[in-house]
mmCIF file of the N, C-alpha and C atoms, coordinates in Angstrom:
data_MODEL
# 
_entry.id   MODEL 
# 
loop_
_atom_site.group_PDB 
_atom_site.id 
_atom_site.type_symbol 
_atom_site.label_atom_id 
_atom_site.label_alt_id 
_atom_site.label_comp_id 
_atom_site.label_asym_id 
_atom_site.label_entity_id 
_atom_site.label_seq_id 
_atom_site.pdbx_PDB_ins_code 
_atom_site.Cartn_x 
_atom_site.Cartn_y 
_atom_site.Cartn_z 
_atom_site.occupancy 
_atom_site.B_iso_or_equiv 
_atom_site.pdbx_formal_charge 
_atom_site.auth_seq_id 
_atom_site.auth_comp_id 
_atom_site.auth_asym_id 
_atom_site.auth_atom_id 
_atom_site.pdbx_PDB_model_num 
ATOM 1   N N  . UNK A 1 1  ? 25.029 15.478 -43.420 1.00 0.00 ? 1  UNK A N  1 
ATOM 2   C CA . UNK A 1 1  ? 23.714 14.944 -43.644 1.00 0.00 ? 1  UNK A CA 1 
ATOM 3   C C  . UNK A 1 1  ? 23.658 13.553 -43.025 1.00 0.00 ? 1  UNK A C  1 
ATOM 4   N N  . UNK A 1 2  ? 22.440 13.311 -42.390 1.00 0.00 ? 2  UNK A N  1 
ATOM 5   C CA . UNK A 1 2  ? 22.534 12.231 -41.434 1.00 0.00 ? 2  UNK A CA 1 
ATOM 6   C C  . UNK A 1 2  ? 21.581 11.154 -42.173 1.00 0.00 ? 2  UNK A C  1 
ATOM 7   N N  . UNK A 1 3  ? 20.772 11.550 -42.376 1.00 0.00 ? 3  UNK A N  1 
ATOM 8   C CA . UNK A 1 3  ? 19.862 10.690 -43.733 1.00 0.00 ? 3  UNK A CA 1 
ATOM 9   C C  . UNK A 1 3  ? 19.321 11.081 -44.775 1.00 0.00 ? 3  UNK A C  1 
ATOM 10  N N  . UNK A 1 4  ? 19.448 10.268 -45.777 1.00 0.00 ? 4  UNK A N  1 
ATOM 11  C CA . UNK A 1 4  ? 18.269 10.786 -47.607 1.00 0.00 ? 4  UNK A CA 1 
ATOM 12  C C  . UNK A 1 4  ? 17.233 9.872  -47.318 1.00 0.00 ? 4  UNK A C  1 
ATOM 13  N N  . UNK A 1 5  ? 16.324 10.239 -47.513 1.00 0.00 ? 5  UNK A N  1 
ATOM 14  C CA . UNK A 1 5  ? 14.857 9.650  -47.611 1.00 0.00 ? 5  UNK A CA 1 
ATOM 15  C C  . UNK A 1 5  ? 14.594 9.488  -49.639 1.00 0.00 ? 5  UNK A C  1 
ATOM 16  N N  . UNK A 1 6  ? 14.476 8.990  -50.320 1.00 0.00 ? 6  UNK A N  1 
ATOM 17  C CA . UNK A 1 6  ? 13.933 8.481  -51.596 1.00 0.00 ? 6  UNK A CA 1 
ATOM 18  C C  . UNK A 1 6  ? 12.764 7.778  -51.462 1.00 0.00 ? 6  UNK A C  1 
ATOM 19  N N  . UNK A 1 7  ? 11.941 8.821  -52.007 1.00 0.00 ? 7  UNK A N  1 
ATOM 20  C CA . UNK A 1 7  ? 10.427 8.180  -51.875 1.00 0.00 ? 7  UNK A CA 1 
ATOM 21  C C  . UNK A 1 7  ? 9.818  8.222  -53.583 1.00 0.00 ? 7  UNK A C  1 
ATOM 22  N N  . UNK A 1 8  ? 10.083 6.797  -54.120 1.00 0.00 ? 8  UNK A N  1 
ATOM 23  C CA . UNK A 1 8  ? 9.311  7.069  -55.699 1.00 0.00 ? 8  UNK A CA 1 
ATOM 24  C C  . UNK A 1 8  ? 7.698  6.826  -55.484 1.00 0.00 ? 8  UNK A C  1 
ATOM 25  N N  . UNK A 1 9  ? 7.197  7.828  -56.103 1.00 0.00 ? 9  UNK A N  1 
ATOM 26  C CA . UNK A 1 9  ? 5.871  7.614  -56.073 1.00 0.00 ? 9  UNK A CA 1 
ATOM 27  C C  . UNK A 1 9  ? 5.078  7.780  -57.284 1.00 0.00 ? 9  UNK A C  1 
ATOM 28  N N  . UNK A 1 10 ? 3.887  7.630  -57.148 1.00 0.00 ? 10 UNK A N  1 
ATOM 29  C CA . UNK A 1 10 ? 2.670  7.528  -58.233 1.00 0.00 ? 10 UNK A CA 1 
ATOM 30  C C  . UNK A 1 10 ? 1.632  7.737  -57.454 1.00 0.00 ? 10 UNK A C  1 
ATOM 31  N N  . UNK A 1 11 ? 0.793  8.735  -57.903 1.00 0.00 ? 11 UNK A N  1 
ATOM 32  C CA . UNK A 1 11 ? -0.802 9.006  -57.619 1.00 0.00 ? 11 UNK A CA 1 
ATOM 33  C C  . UNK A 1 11 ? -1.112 8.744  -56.254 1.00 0.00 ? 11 UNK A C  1 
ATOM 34  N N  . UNK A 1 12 ? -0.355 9.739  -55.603 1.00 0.00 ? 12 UNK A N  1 
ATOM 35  C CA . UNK A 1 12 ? 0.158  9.788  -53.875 1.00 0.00 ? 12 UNK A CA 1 
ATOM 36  C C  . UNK A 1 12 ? -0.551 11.094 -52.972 1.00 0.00 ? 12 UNK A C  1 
ATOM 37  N N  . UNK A 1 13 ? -1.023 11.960 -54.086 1.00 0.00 ? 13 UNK A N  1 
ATOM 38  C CA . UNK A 1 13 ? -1.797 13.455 -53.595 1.00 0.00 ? 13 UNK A CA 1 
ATOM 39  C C  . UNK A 1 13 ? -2.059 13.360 -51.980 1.00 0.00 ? 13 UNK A C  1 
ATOM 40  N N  . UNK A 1 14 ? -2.640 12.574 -52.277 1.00 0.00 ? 14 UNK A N  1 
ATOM 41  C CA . UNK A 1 14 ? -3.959 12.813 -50.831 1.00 0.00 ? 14 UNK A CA 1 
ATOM 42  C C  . UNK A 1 14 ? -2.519 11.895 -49.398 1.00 0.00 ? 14 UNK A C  1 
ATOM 43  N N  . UNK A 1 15 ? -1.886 11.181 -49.564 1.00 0.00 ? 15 UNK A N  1 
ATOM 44  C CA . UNK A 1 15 ? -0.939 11.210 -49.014 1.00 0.00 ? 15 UNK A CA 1 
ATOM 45  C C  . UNK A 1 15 ? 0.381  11.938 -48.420 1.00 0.00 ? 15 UNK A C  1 
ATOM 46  N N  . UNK A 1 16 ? 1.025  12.493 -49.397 1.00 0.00 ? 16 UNK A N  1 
ATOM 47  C CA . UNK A 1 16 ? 2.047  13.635 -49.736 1.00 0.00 ? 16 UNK A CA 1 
ATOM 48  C C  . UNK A 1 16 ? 2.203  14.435 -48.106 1.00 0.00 ? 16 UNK A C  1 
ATOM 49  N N  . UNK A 1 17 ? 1.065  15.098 -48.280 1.00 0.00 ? 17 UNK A N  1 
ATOM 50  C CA . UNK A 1 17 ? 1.347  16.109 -46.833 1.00 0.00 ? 17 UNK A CA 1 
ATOM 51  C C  . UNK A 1 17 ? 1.556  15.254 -45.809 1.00 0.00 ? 17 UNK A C  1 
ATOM 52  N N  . UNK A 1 18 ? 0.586  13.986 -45.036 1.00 0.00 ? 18 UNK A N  1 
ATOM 53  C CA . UNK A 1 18 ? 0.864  13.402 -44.118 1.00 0.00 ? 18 UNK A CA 1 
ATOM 54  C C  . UNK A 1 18 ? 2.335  12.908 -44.213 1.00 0.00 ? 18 UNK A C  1 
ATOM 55  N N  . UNK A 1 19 ? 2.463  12.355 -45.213 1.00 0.00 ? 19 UNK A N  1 
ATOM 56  C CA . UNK A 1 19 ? 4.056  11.537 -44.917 1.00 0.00 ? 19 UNK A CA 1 
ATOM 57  C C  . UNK A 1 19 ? 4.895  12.454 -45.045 1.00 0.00 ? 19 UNK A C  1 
ATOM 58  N N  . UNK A 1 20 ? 4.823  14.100 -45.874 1.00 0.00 ? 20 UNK A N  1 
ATOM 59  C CA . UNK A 1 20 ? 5.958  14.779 -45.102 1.00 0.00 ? 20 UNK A CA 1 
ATOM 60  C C  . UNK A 1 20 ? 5.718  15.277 -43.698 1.00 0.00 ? 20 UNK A C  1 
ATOM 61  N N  . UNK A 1 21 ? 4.885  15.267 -43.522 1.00 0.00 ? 21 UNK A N  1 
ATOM 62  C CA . UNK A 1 21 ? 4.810  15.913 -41.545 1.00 0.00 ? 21 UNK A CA 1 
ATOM 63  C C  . UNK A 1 21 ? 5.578  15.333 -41.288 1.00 0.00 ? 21 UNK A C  1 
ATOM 64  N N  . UNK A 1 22 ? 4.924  13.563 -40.880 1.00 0.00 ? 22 UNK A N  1 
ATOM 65  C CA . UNK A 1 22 ? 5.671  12.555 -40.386 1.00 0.00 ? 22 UNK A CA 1 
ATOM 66  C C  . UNK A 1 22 ? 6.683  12.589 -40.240 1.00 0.00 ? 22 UNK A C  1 
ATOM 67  N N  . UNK A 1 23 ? 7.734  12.700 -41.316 1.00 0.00 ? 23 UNK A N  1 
ATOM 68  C CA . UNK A 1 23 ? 8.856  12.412 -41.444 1.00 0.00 ? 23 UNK A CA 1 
ATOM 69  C C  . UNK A 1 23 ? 9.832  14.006 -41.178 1.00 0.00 ? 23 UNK A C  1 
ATOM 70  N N  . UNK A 1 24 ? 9.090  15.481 -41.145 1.00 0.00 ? 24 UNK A N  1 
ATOM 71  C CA . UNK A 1 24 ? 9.784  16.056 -40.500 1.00 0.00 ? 24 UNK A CA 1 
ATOM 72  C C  . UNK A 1 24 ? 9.752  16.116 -38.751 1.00 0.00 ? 24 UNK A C  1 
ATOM 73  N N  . UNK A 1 25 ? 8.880  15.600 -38.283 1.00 0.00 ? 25 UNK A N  1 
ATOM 74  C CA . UNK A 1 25 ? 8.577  15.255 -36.845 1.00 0.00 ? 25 UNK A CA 1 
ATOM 75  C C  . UNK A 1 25 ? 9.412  14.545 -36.426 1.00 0.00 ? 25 UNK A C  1 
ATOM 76  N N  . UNK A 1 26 ? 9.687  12.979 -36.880 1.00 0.00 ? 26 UNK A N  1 
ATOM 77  C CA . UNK A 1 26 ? 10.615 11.847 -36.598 1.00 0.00 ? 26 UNK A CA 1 
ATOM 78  C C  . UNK A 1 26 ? 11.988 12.779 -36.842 1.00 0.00 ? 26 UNK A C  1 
ATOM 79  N N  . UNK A 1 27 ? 12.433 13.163 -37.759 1.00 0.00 ? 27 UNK A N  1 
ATOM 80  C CA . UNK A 1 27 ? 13.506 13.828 -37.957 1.00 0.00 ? 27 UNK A CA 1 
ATOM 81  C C  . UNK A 1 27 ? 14.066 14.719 -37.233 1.00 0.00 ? 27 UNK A C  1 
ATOM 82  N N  . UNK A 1 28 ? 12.938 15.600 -36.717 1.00 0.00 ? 28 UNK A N  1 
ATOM 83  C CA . UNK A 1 28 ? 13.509 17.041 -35.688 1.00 0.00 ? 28 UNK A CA 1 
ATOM 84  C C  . UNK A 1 28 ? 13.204 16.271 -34.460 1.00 0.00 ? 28 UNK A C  1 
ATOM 85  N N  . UNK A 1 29 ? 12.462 15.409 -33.857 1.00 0.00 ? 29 UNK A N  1 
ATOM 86  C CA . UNK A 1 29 ? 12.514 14.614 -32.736 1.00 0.00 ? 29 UNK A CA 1 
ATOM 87  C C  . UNK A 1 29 ? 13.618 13.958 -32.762 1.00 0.00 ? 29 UNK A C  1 
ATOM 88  N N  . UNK A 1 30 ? 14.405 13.696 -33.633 1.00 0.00 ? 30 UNK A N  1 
ATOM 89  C CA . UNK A 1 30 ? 15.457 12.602 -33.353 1.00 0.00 ? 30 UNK A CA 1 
ATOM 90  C C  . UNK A 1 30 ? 17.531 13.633 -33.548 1.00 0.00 ? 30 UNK A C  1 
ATOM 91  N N  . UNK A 1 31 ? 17.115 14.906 -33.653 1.00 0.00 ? 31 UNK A N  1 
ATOM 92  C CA . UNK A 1 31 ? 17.909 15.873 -34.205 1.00 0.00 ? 31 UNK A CA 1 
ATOM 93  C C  . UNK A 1 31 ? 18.648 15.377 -35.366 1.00 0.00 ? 31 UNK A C  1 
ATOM 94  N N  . UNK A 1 32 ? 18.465 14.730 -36.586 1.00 0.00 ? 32 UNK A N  1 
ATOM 95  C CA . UNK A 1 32 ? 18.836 14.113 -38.356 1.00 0.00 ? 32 UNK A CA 1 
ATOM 96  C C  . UNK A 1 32 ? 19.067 15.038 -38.980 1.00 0.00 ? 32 UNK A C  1 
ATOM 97  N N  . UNK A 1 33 ? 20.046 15.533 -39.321 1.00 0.00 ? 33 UNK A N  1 
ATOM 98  C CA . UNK A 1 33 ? 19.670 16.634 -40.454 1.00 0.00 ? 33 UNK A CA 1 
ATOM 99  C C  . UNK A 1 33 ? 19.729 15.447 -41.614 1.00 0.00 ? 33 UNK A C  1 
ATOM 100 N N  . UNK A 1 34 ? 18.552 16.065 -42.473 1.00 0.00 ? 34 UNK A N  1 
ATOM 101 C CA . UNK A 1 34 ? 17.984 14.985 -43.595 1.00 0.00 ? 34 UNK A CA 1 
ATOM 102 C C  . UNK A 1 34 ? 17.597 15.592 -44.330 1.00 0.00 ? 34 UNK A C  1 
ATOM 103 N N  . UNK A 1 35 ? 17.568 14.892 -45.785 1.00 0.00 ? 35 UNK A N  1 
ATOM 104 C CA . UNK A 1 35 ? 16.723 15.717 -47.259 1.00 0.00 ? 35 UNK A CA 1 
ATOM 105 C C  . UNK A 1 35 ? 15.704 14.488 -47.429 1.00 0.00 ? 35 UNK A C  1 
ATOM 106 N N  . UNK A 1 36 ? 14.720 15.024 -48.126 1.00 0.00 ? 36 UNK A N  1 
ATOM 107 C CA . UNK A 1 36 ? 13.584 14.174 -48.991 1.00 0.00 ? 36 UNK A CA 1 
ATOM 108 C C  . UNK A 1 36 ? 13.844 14.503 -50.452 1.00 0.00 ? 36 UNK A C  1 
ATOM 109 N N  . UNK A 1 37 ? 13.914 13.356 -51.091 1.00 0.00 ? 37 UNK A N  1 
ATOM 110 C CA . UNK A 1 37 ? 13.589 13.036 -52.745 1.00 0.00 ? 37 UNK A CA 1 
ATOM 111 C C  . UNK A 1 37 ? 12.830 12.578 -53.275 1.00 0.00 ? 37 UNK A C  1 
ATOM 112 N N  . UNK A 1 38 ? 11.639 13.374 -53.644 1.00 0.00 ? 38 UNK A N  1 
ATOM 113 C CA . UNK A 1 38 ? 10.212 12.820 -53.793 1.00 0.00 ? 38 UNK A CA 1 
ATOM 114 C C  . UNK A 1 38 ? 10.329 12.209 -55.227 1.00 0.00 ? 38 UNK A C  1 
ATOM 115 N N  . UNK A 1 39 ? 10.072 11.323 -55.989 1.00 0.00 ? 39 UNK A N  1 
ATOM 116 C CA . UNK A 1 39 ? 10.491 11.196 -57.437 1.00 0.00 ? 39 UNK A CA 1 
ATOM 117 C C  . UNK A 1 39 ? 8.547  10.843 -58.037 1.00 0.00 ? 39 UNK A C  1 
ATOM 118 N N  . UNK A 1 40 ? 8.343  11.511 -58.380 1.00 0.00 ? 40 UNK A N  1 
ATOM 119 C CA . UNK A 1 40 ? 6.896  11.803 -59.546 1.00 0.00 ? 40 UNK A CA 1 
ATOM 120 C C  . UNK A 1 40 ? 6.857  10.541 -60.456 1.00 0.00 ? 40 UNK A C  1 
ATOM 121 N N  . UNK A 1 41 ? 6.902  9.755  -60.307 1.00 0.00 ? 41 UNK A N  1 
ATOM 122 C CA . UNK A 1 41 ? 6.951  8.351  -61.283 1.00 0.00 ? 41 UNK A CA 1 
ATOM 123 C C  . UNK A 1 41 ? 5.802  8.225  -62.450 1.00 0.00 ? 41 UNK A C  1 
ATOM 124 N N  . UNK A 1 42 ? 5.463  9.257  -63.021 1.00 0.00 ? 42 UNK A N  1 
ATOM 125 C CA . UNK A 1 42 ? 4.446  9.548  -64.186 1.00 0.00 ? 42 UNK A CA 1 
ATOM 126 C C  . UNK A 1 42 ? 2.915  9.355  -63.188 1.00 0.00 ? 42 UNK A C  1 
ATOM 127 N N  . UNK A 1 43 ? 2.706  9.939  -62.231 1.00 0.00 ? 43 UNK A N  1 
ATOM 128 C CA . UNK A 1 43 ? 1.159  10.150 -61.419 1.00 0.00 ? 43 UNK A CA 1 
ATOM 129 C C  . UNK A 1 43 ? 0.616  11.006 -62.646 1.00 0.00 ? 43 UNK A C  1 
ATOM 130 N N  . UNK A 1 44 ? -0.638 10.468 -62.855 1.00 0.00 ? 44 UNK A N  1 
ATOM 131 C CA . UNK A 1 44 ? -1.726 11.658 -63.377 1.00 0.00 ? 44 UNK A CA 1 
ATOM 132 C C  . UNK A 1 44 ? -2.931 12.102 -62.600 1.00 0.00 ? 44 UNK A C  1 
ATOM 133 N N  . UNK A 1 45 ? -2.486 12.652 -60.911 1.00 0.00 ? 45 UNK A N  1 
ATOM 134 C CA . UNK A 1 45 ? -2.981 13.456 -60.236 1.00 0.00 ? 45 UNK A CA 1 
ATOM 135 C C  . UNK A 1 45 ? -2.670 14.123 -60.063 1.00 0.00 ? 45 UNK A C  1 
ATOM 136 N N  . UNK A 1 46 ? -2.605 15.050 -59.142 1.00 0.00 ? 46 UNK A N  1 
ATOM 137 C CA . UNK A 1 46 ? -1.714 16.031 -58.762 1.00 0.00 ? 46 UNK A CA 1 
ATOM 138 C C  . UNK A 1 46 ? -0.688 15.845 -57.699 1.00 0.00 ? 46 UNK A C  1 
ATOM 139 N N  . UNK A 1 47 ? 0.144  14.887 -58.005 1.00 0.00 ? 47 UNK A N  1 
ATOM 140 C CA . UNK A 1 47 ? 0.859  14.857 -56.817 1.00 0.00 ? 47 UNK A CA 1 
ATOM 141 C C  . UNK A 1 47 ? 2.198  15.738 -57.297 1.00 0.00 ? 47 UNK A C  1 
ATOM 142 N N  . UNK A 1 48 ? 2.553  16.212 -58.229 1.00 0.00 ? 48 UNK A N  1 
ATOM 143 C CA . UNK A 1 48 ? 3.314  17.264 -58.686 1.00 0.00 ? 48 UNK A CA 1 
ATOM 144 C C  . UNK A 1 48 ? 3.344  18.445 -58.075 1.00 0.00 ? 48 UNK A C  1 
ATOM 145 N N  . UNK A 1 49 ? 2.145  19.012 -58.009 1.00 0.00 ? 49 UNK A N  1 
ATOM 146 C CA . UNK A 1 49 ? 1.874  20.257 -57.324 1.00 0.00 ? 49 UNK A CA 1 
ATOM 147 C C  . UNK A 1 49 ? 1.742  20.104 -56.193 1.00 0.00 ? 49 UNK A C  1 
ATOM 148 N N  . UNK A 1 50 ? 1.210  19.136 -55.461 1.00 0.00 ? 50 UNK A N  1 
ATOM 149 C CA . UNK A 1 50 ? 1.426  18.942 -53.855 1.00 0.00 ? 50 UNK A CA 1 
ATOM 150 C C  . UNK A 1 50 ? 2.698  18.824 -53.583 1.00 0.00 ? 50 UNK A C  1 
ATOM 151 N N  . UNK A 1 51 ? 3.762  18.220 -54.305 1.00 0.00 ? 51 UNK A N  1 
ATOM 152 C CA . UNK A 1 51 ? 4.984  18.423 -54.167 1.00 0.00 ? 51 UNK A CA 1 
ATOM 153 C C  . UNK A 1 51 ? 5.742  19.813 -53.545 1.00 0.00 ? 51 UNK A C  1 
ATOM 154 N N  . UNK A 1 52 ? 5.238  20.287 -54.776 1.00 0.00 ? 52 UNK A N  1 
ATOM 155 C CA . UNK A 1 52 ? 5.572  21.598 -54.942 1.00 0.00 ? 52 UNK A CA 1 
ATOM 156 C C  . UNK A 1 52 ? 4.879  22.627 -54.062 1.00 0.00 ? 52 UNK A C  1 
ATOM 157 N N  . UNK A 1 53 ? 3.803  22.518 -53.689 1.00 0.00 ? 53 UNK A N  1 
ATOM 158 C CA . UNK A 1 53 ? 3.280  23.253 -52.584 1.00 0.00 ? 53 UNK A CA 1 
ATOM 159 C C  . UNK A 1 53 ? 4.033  22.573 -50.994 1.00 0.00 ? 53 UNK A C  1 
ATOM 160 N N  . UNK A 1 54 ? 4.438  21.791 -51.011 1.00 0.00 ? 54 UNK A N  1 
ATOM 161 C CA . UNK A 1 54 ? 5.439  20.830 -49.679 1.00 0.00 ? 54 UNK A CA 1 
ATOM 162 C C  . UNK A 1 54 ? 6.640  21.534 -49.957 1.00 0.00 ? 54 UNK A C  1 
ATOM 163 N N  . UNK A 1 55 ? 6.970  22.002 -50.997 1.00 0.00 ? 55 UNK A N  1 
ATOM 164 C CA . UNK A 1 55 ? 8.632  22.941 -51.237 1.00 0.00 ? 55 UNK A CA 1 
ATOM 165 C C  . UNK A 1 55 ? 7.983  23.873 -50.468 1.00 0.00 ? 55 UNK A C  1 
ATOM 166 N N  . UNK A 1 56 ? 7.356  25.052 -50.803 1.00 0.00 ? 56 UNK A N  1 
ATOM 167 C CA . UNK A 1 56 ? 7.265  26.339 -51.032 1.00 0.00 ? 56 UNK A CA 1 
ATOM 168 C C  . UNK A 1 56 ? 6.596  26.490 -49.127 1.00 0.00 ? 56 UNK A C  1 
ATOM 169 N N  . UNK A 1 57 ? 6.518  25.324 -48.405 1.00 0.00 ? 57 UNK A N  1 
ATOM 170 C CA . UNK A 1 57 ? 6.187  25.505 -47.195 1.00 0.00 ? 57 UNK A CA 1 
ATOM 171 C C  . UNK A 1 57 ? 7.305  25.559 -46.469 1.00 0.00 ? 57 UNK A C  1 
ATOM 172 N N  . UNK A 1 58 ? 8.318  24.680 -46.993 1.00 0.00 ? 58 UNK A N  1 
ATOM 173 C CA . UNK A 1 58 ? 9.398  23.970 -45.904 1.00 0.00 ? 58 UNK A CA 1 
ATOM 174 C C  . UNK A 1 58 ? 11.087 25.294 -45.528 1.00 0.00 ? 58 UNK A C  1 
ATOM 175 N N  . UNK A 1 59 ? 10.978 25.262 -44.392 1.00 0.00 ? 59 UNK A N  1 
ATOM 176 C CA . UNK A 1 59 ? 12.468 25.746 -44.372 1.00 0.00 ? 59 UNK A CA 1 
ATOM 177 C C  . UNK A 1 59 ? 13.902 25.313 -44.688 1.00 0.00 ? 59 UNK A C  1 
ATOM 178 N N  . UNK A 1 60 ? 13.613 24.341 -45.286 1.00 0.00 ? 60 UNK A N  1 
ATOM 179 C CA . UNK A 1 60 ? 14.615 23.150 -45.638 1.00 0.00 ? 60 UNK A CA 1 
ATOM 180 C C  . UNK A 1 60 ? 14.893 24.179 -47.092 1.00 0.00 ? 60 UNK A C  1 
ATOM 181 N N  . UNK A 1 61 ? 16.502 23.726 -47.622 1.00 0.00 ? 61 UNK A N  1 
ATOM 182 C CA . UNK A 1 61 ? 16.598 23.953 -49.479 1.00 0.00 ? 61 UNK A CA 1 
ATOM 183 C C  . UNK A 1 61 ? 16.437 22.061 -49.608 1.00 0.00 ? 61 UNK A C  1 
ATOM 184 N N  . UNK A 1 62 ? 15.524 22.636 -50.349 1.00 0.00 ? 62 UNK A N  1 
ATOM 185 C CA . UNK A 1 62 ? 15.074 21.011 -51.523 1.00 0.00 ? 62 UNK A CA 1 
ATOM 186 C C  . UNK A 1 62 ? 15.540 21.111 -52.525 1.00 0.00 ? 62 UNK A C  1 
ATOM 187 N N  . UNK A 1 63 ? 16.080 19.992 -53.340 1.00 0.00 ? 63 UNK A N  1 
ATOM 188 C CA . UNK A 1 63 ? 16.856 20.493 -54.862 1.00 0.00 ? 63 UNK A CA 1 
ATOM 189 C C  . UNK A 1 63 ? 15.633 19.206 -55.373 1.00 0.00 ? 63 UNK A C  1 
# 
């Protein structure tokens, strides 16, 4: 593993998808094998489920 990304967040929804593109773009442009650690810091939006809809897209294993 070439980099961890730790991203704590709060009430990030409408963000979420752009900054994972981003950061799988920079990553496969740069050949990184890398994980993301999104951490839910008590948001009361939905950035939980955007999370979780960002798992259920990715070919990556996310723990």
């Amino acid at each position: 593993m070439d980099i961890s990304i730790v991203i704590p967040l709060f009430n990030e929804e409408e963000s979420l998808p752009e900054l994972a593109a981003w950061i799988a773009r920079v990553m496969t442009a740069n050949h990184y094998s890398y994980e993301v650690i999104m951490i839910d810091d008590g948001s009361n939006d939905s950035s939980g489920e955007v999370i979780e809809g960002l798992l259920s897209k990715t070919q990556h294993p996310w723990y």
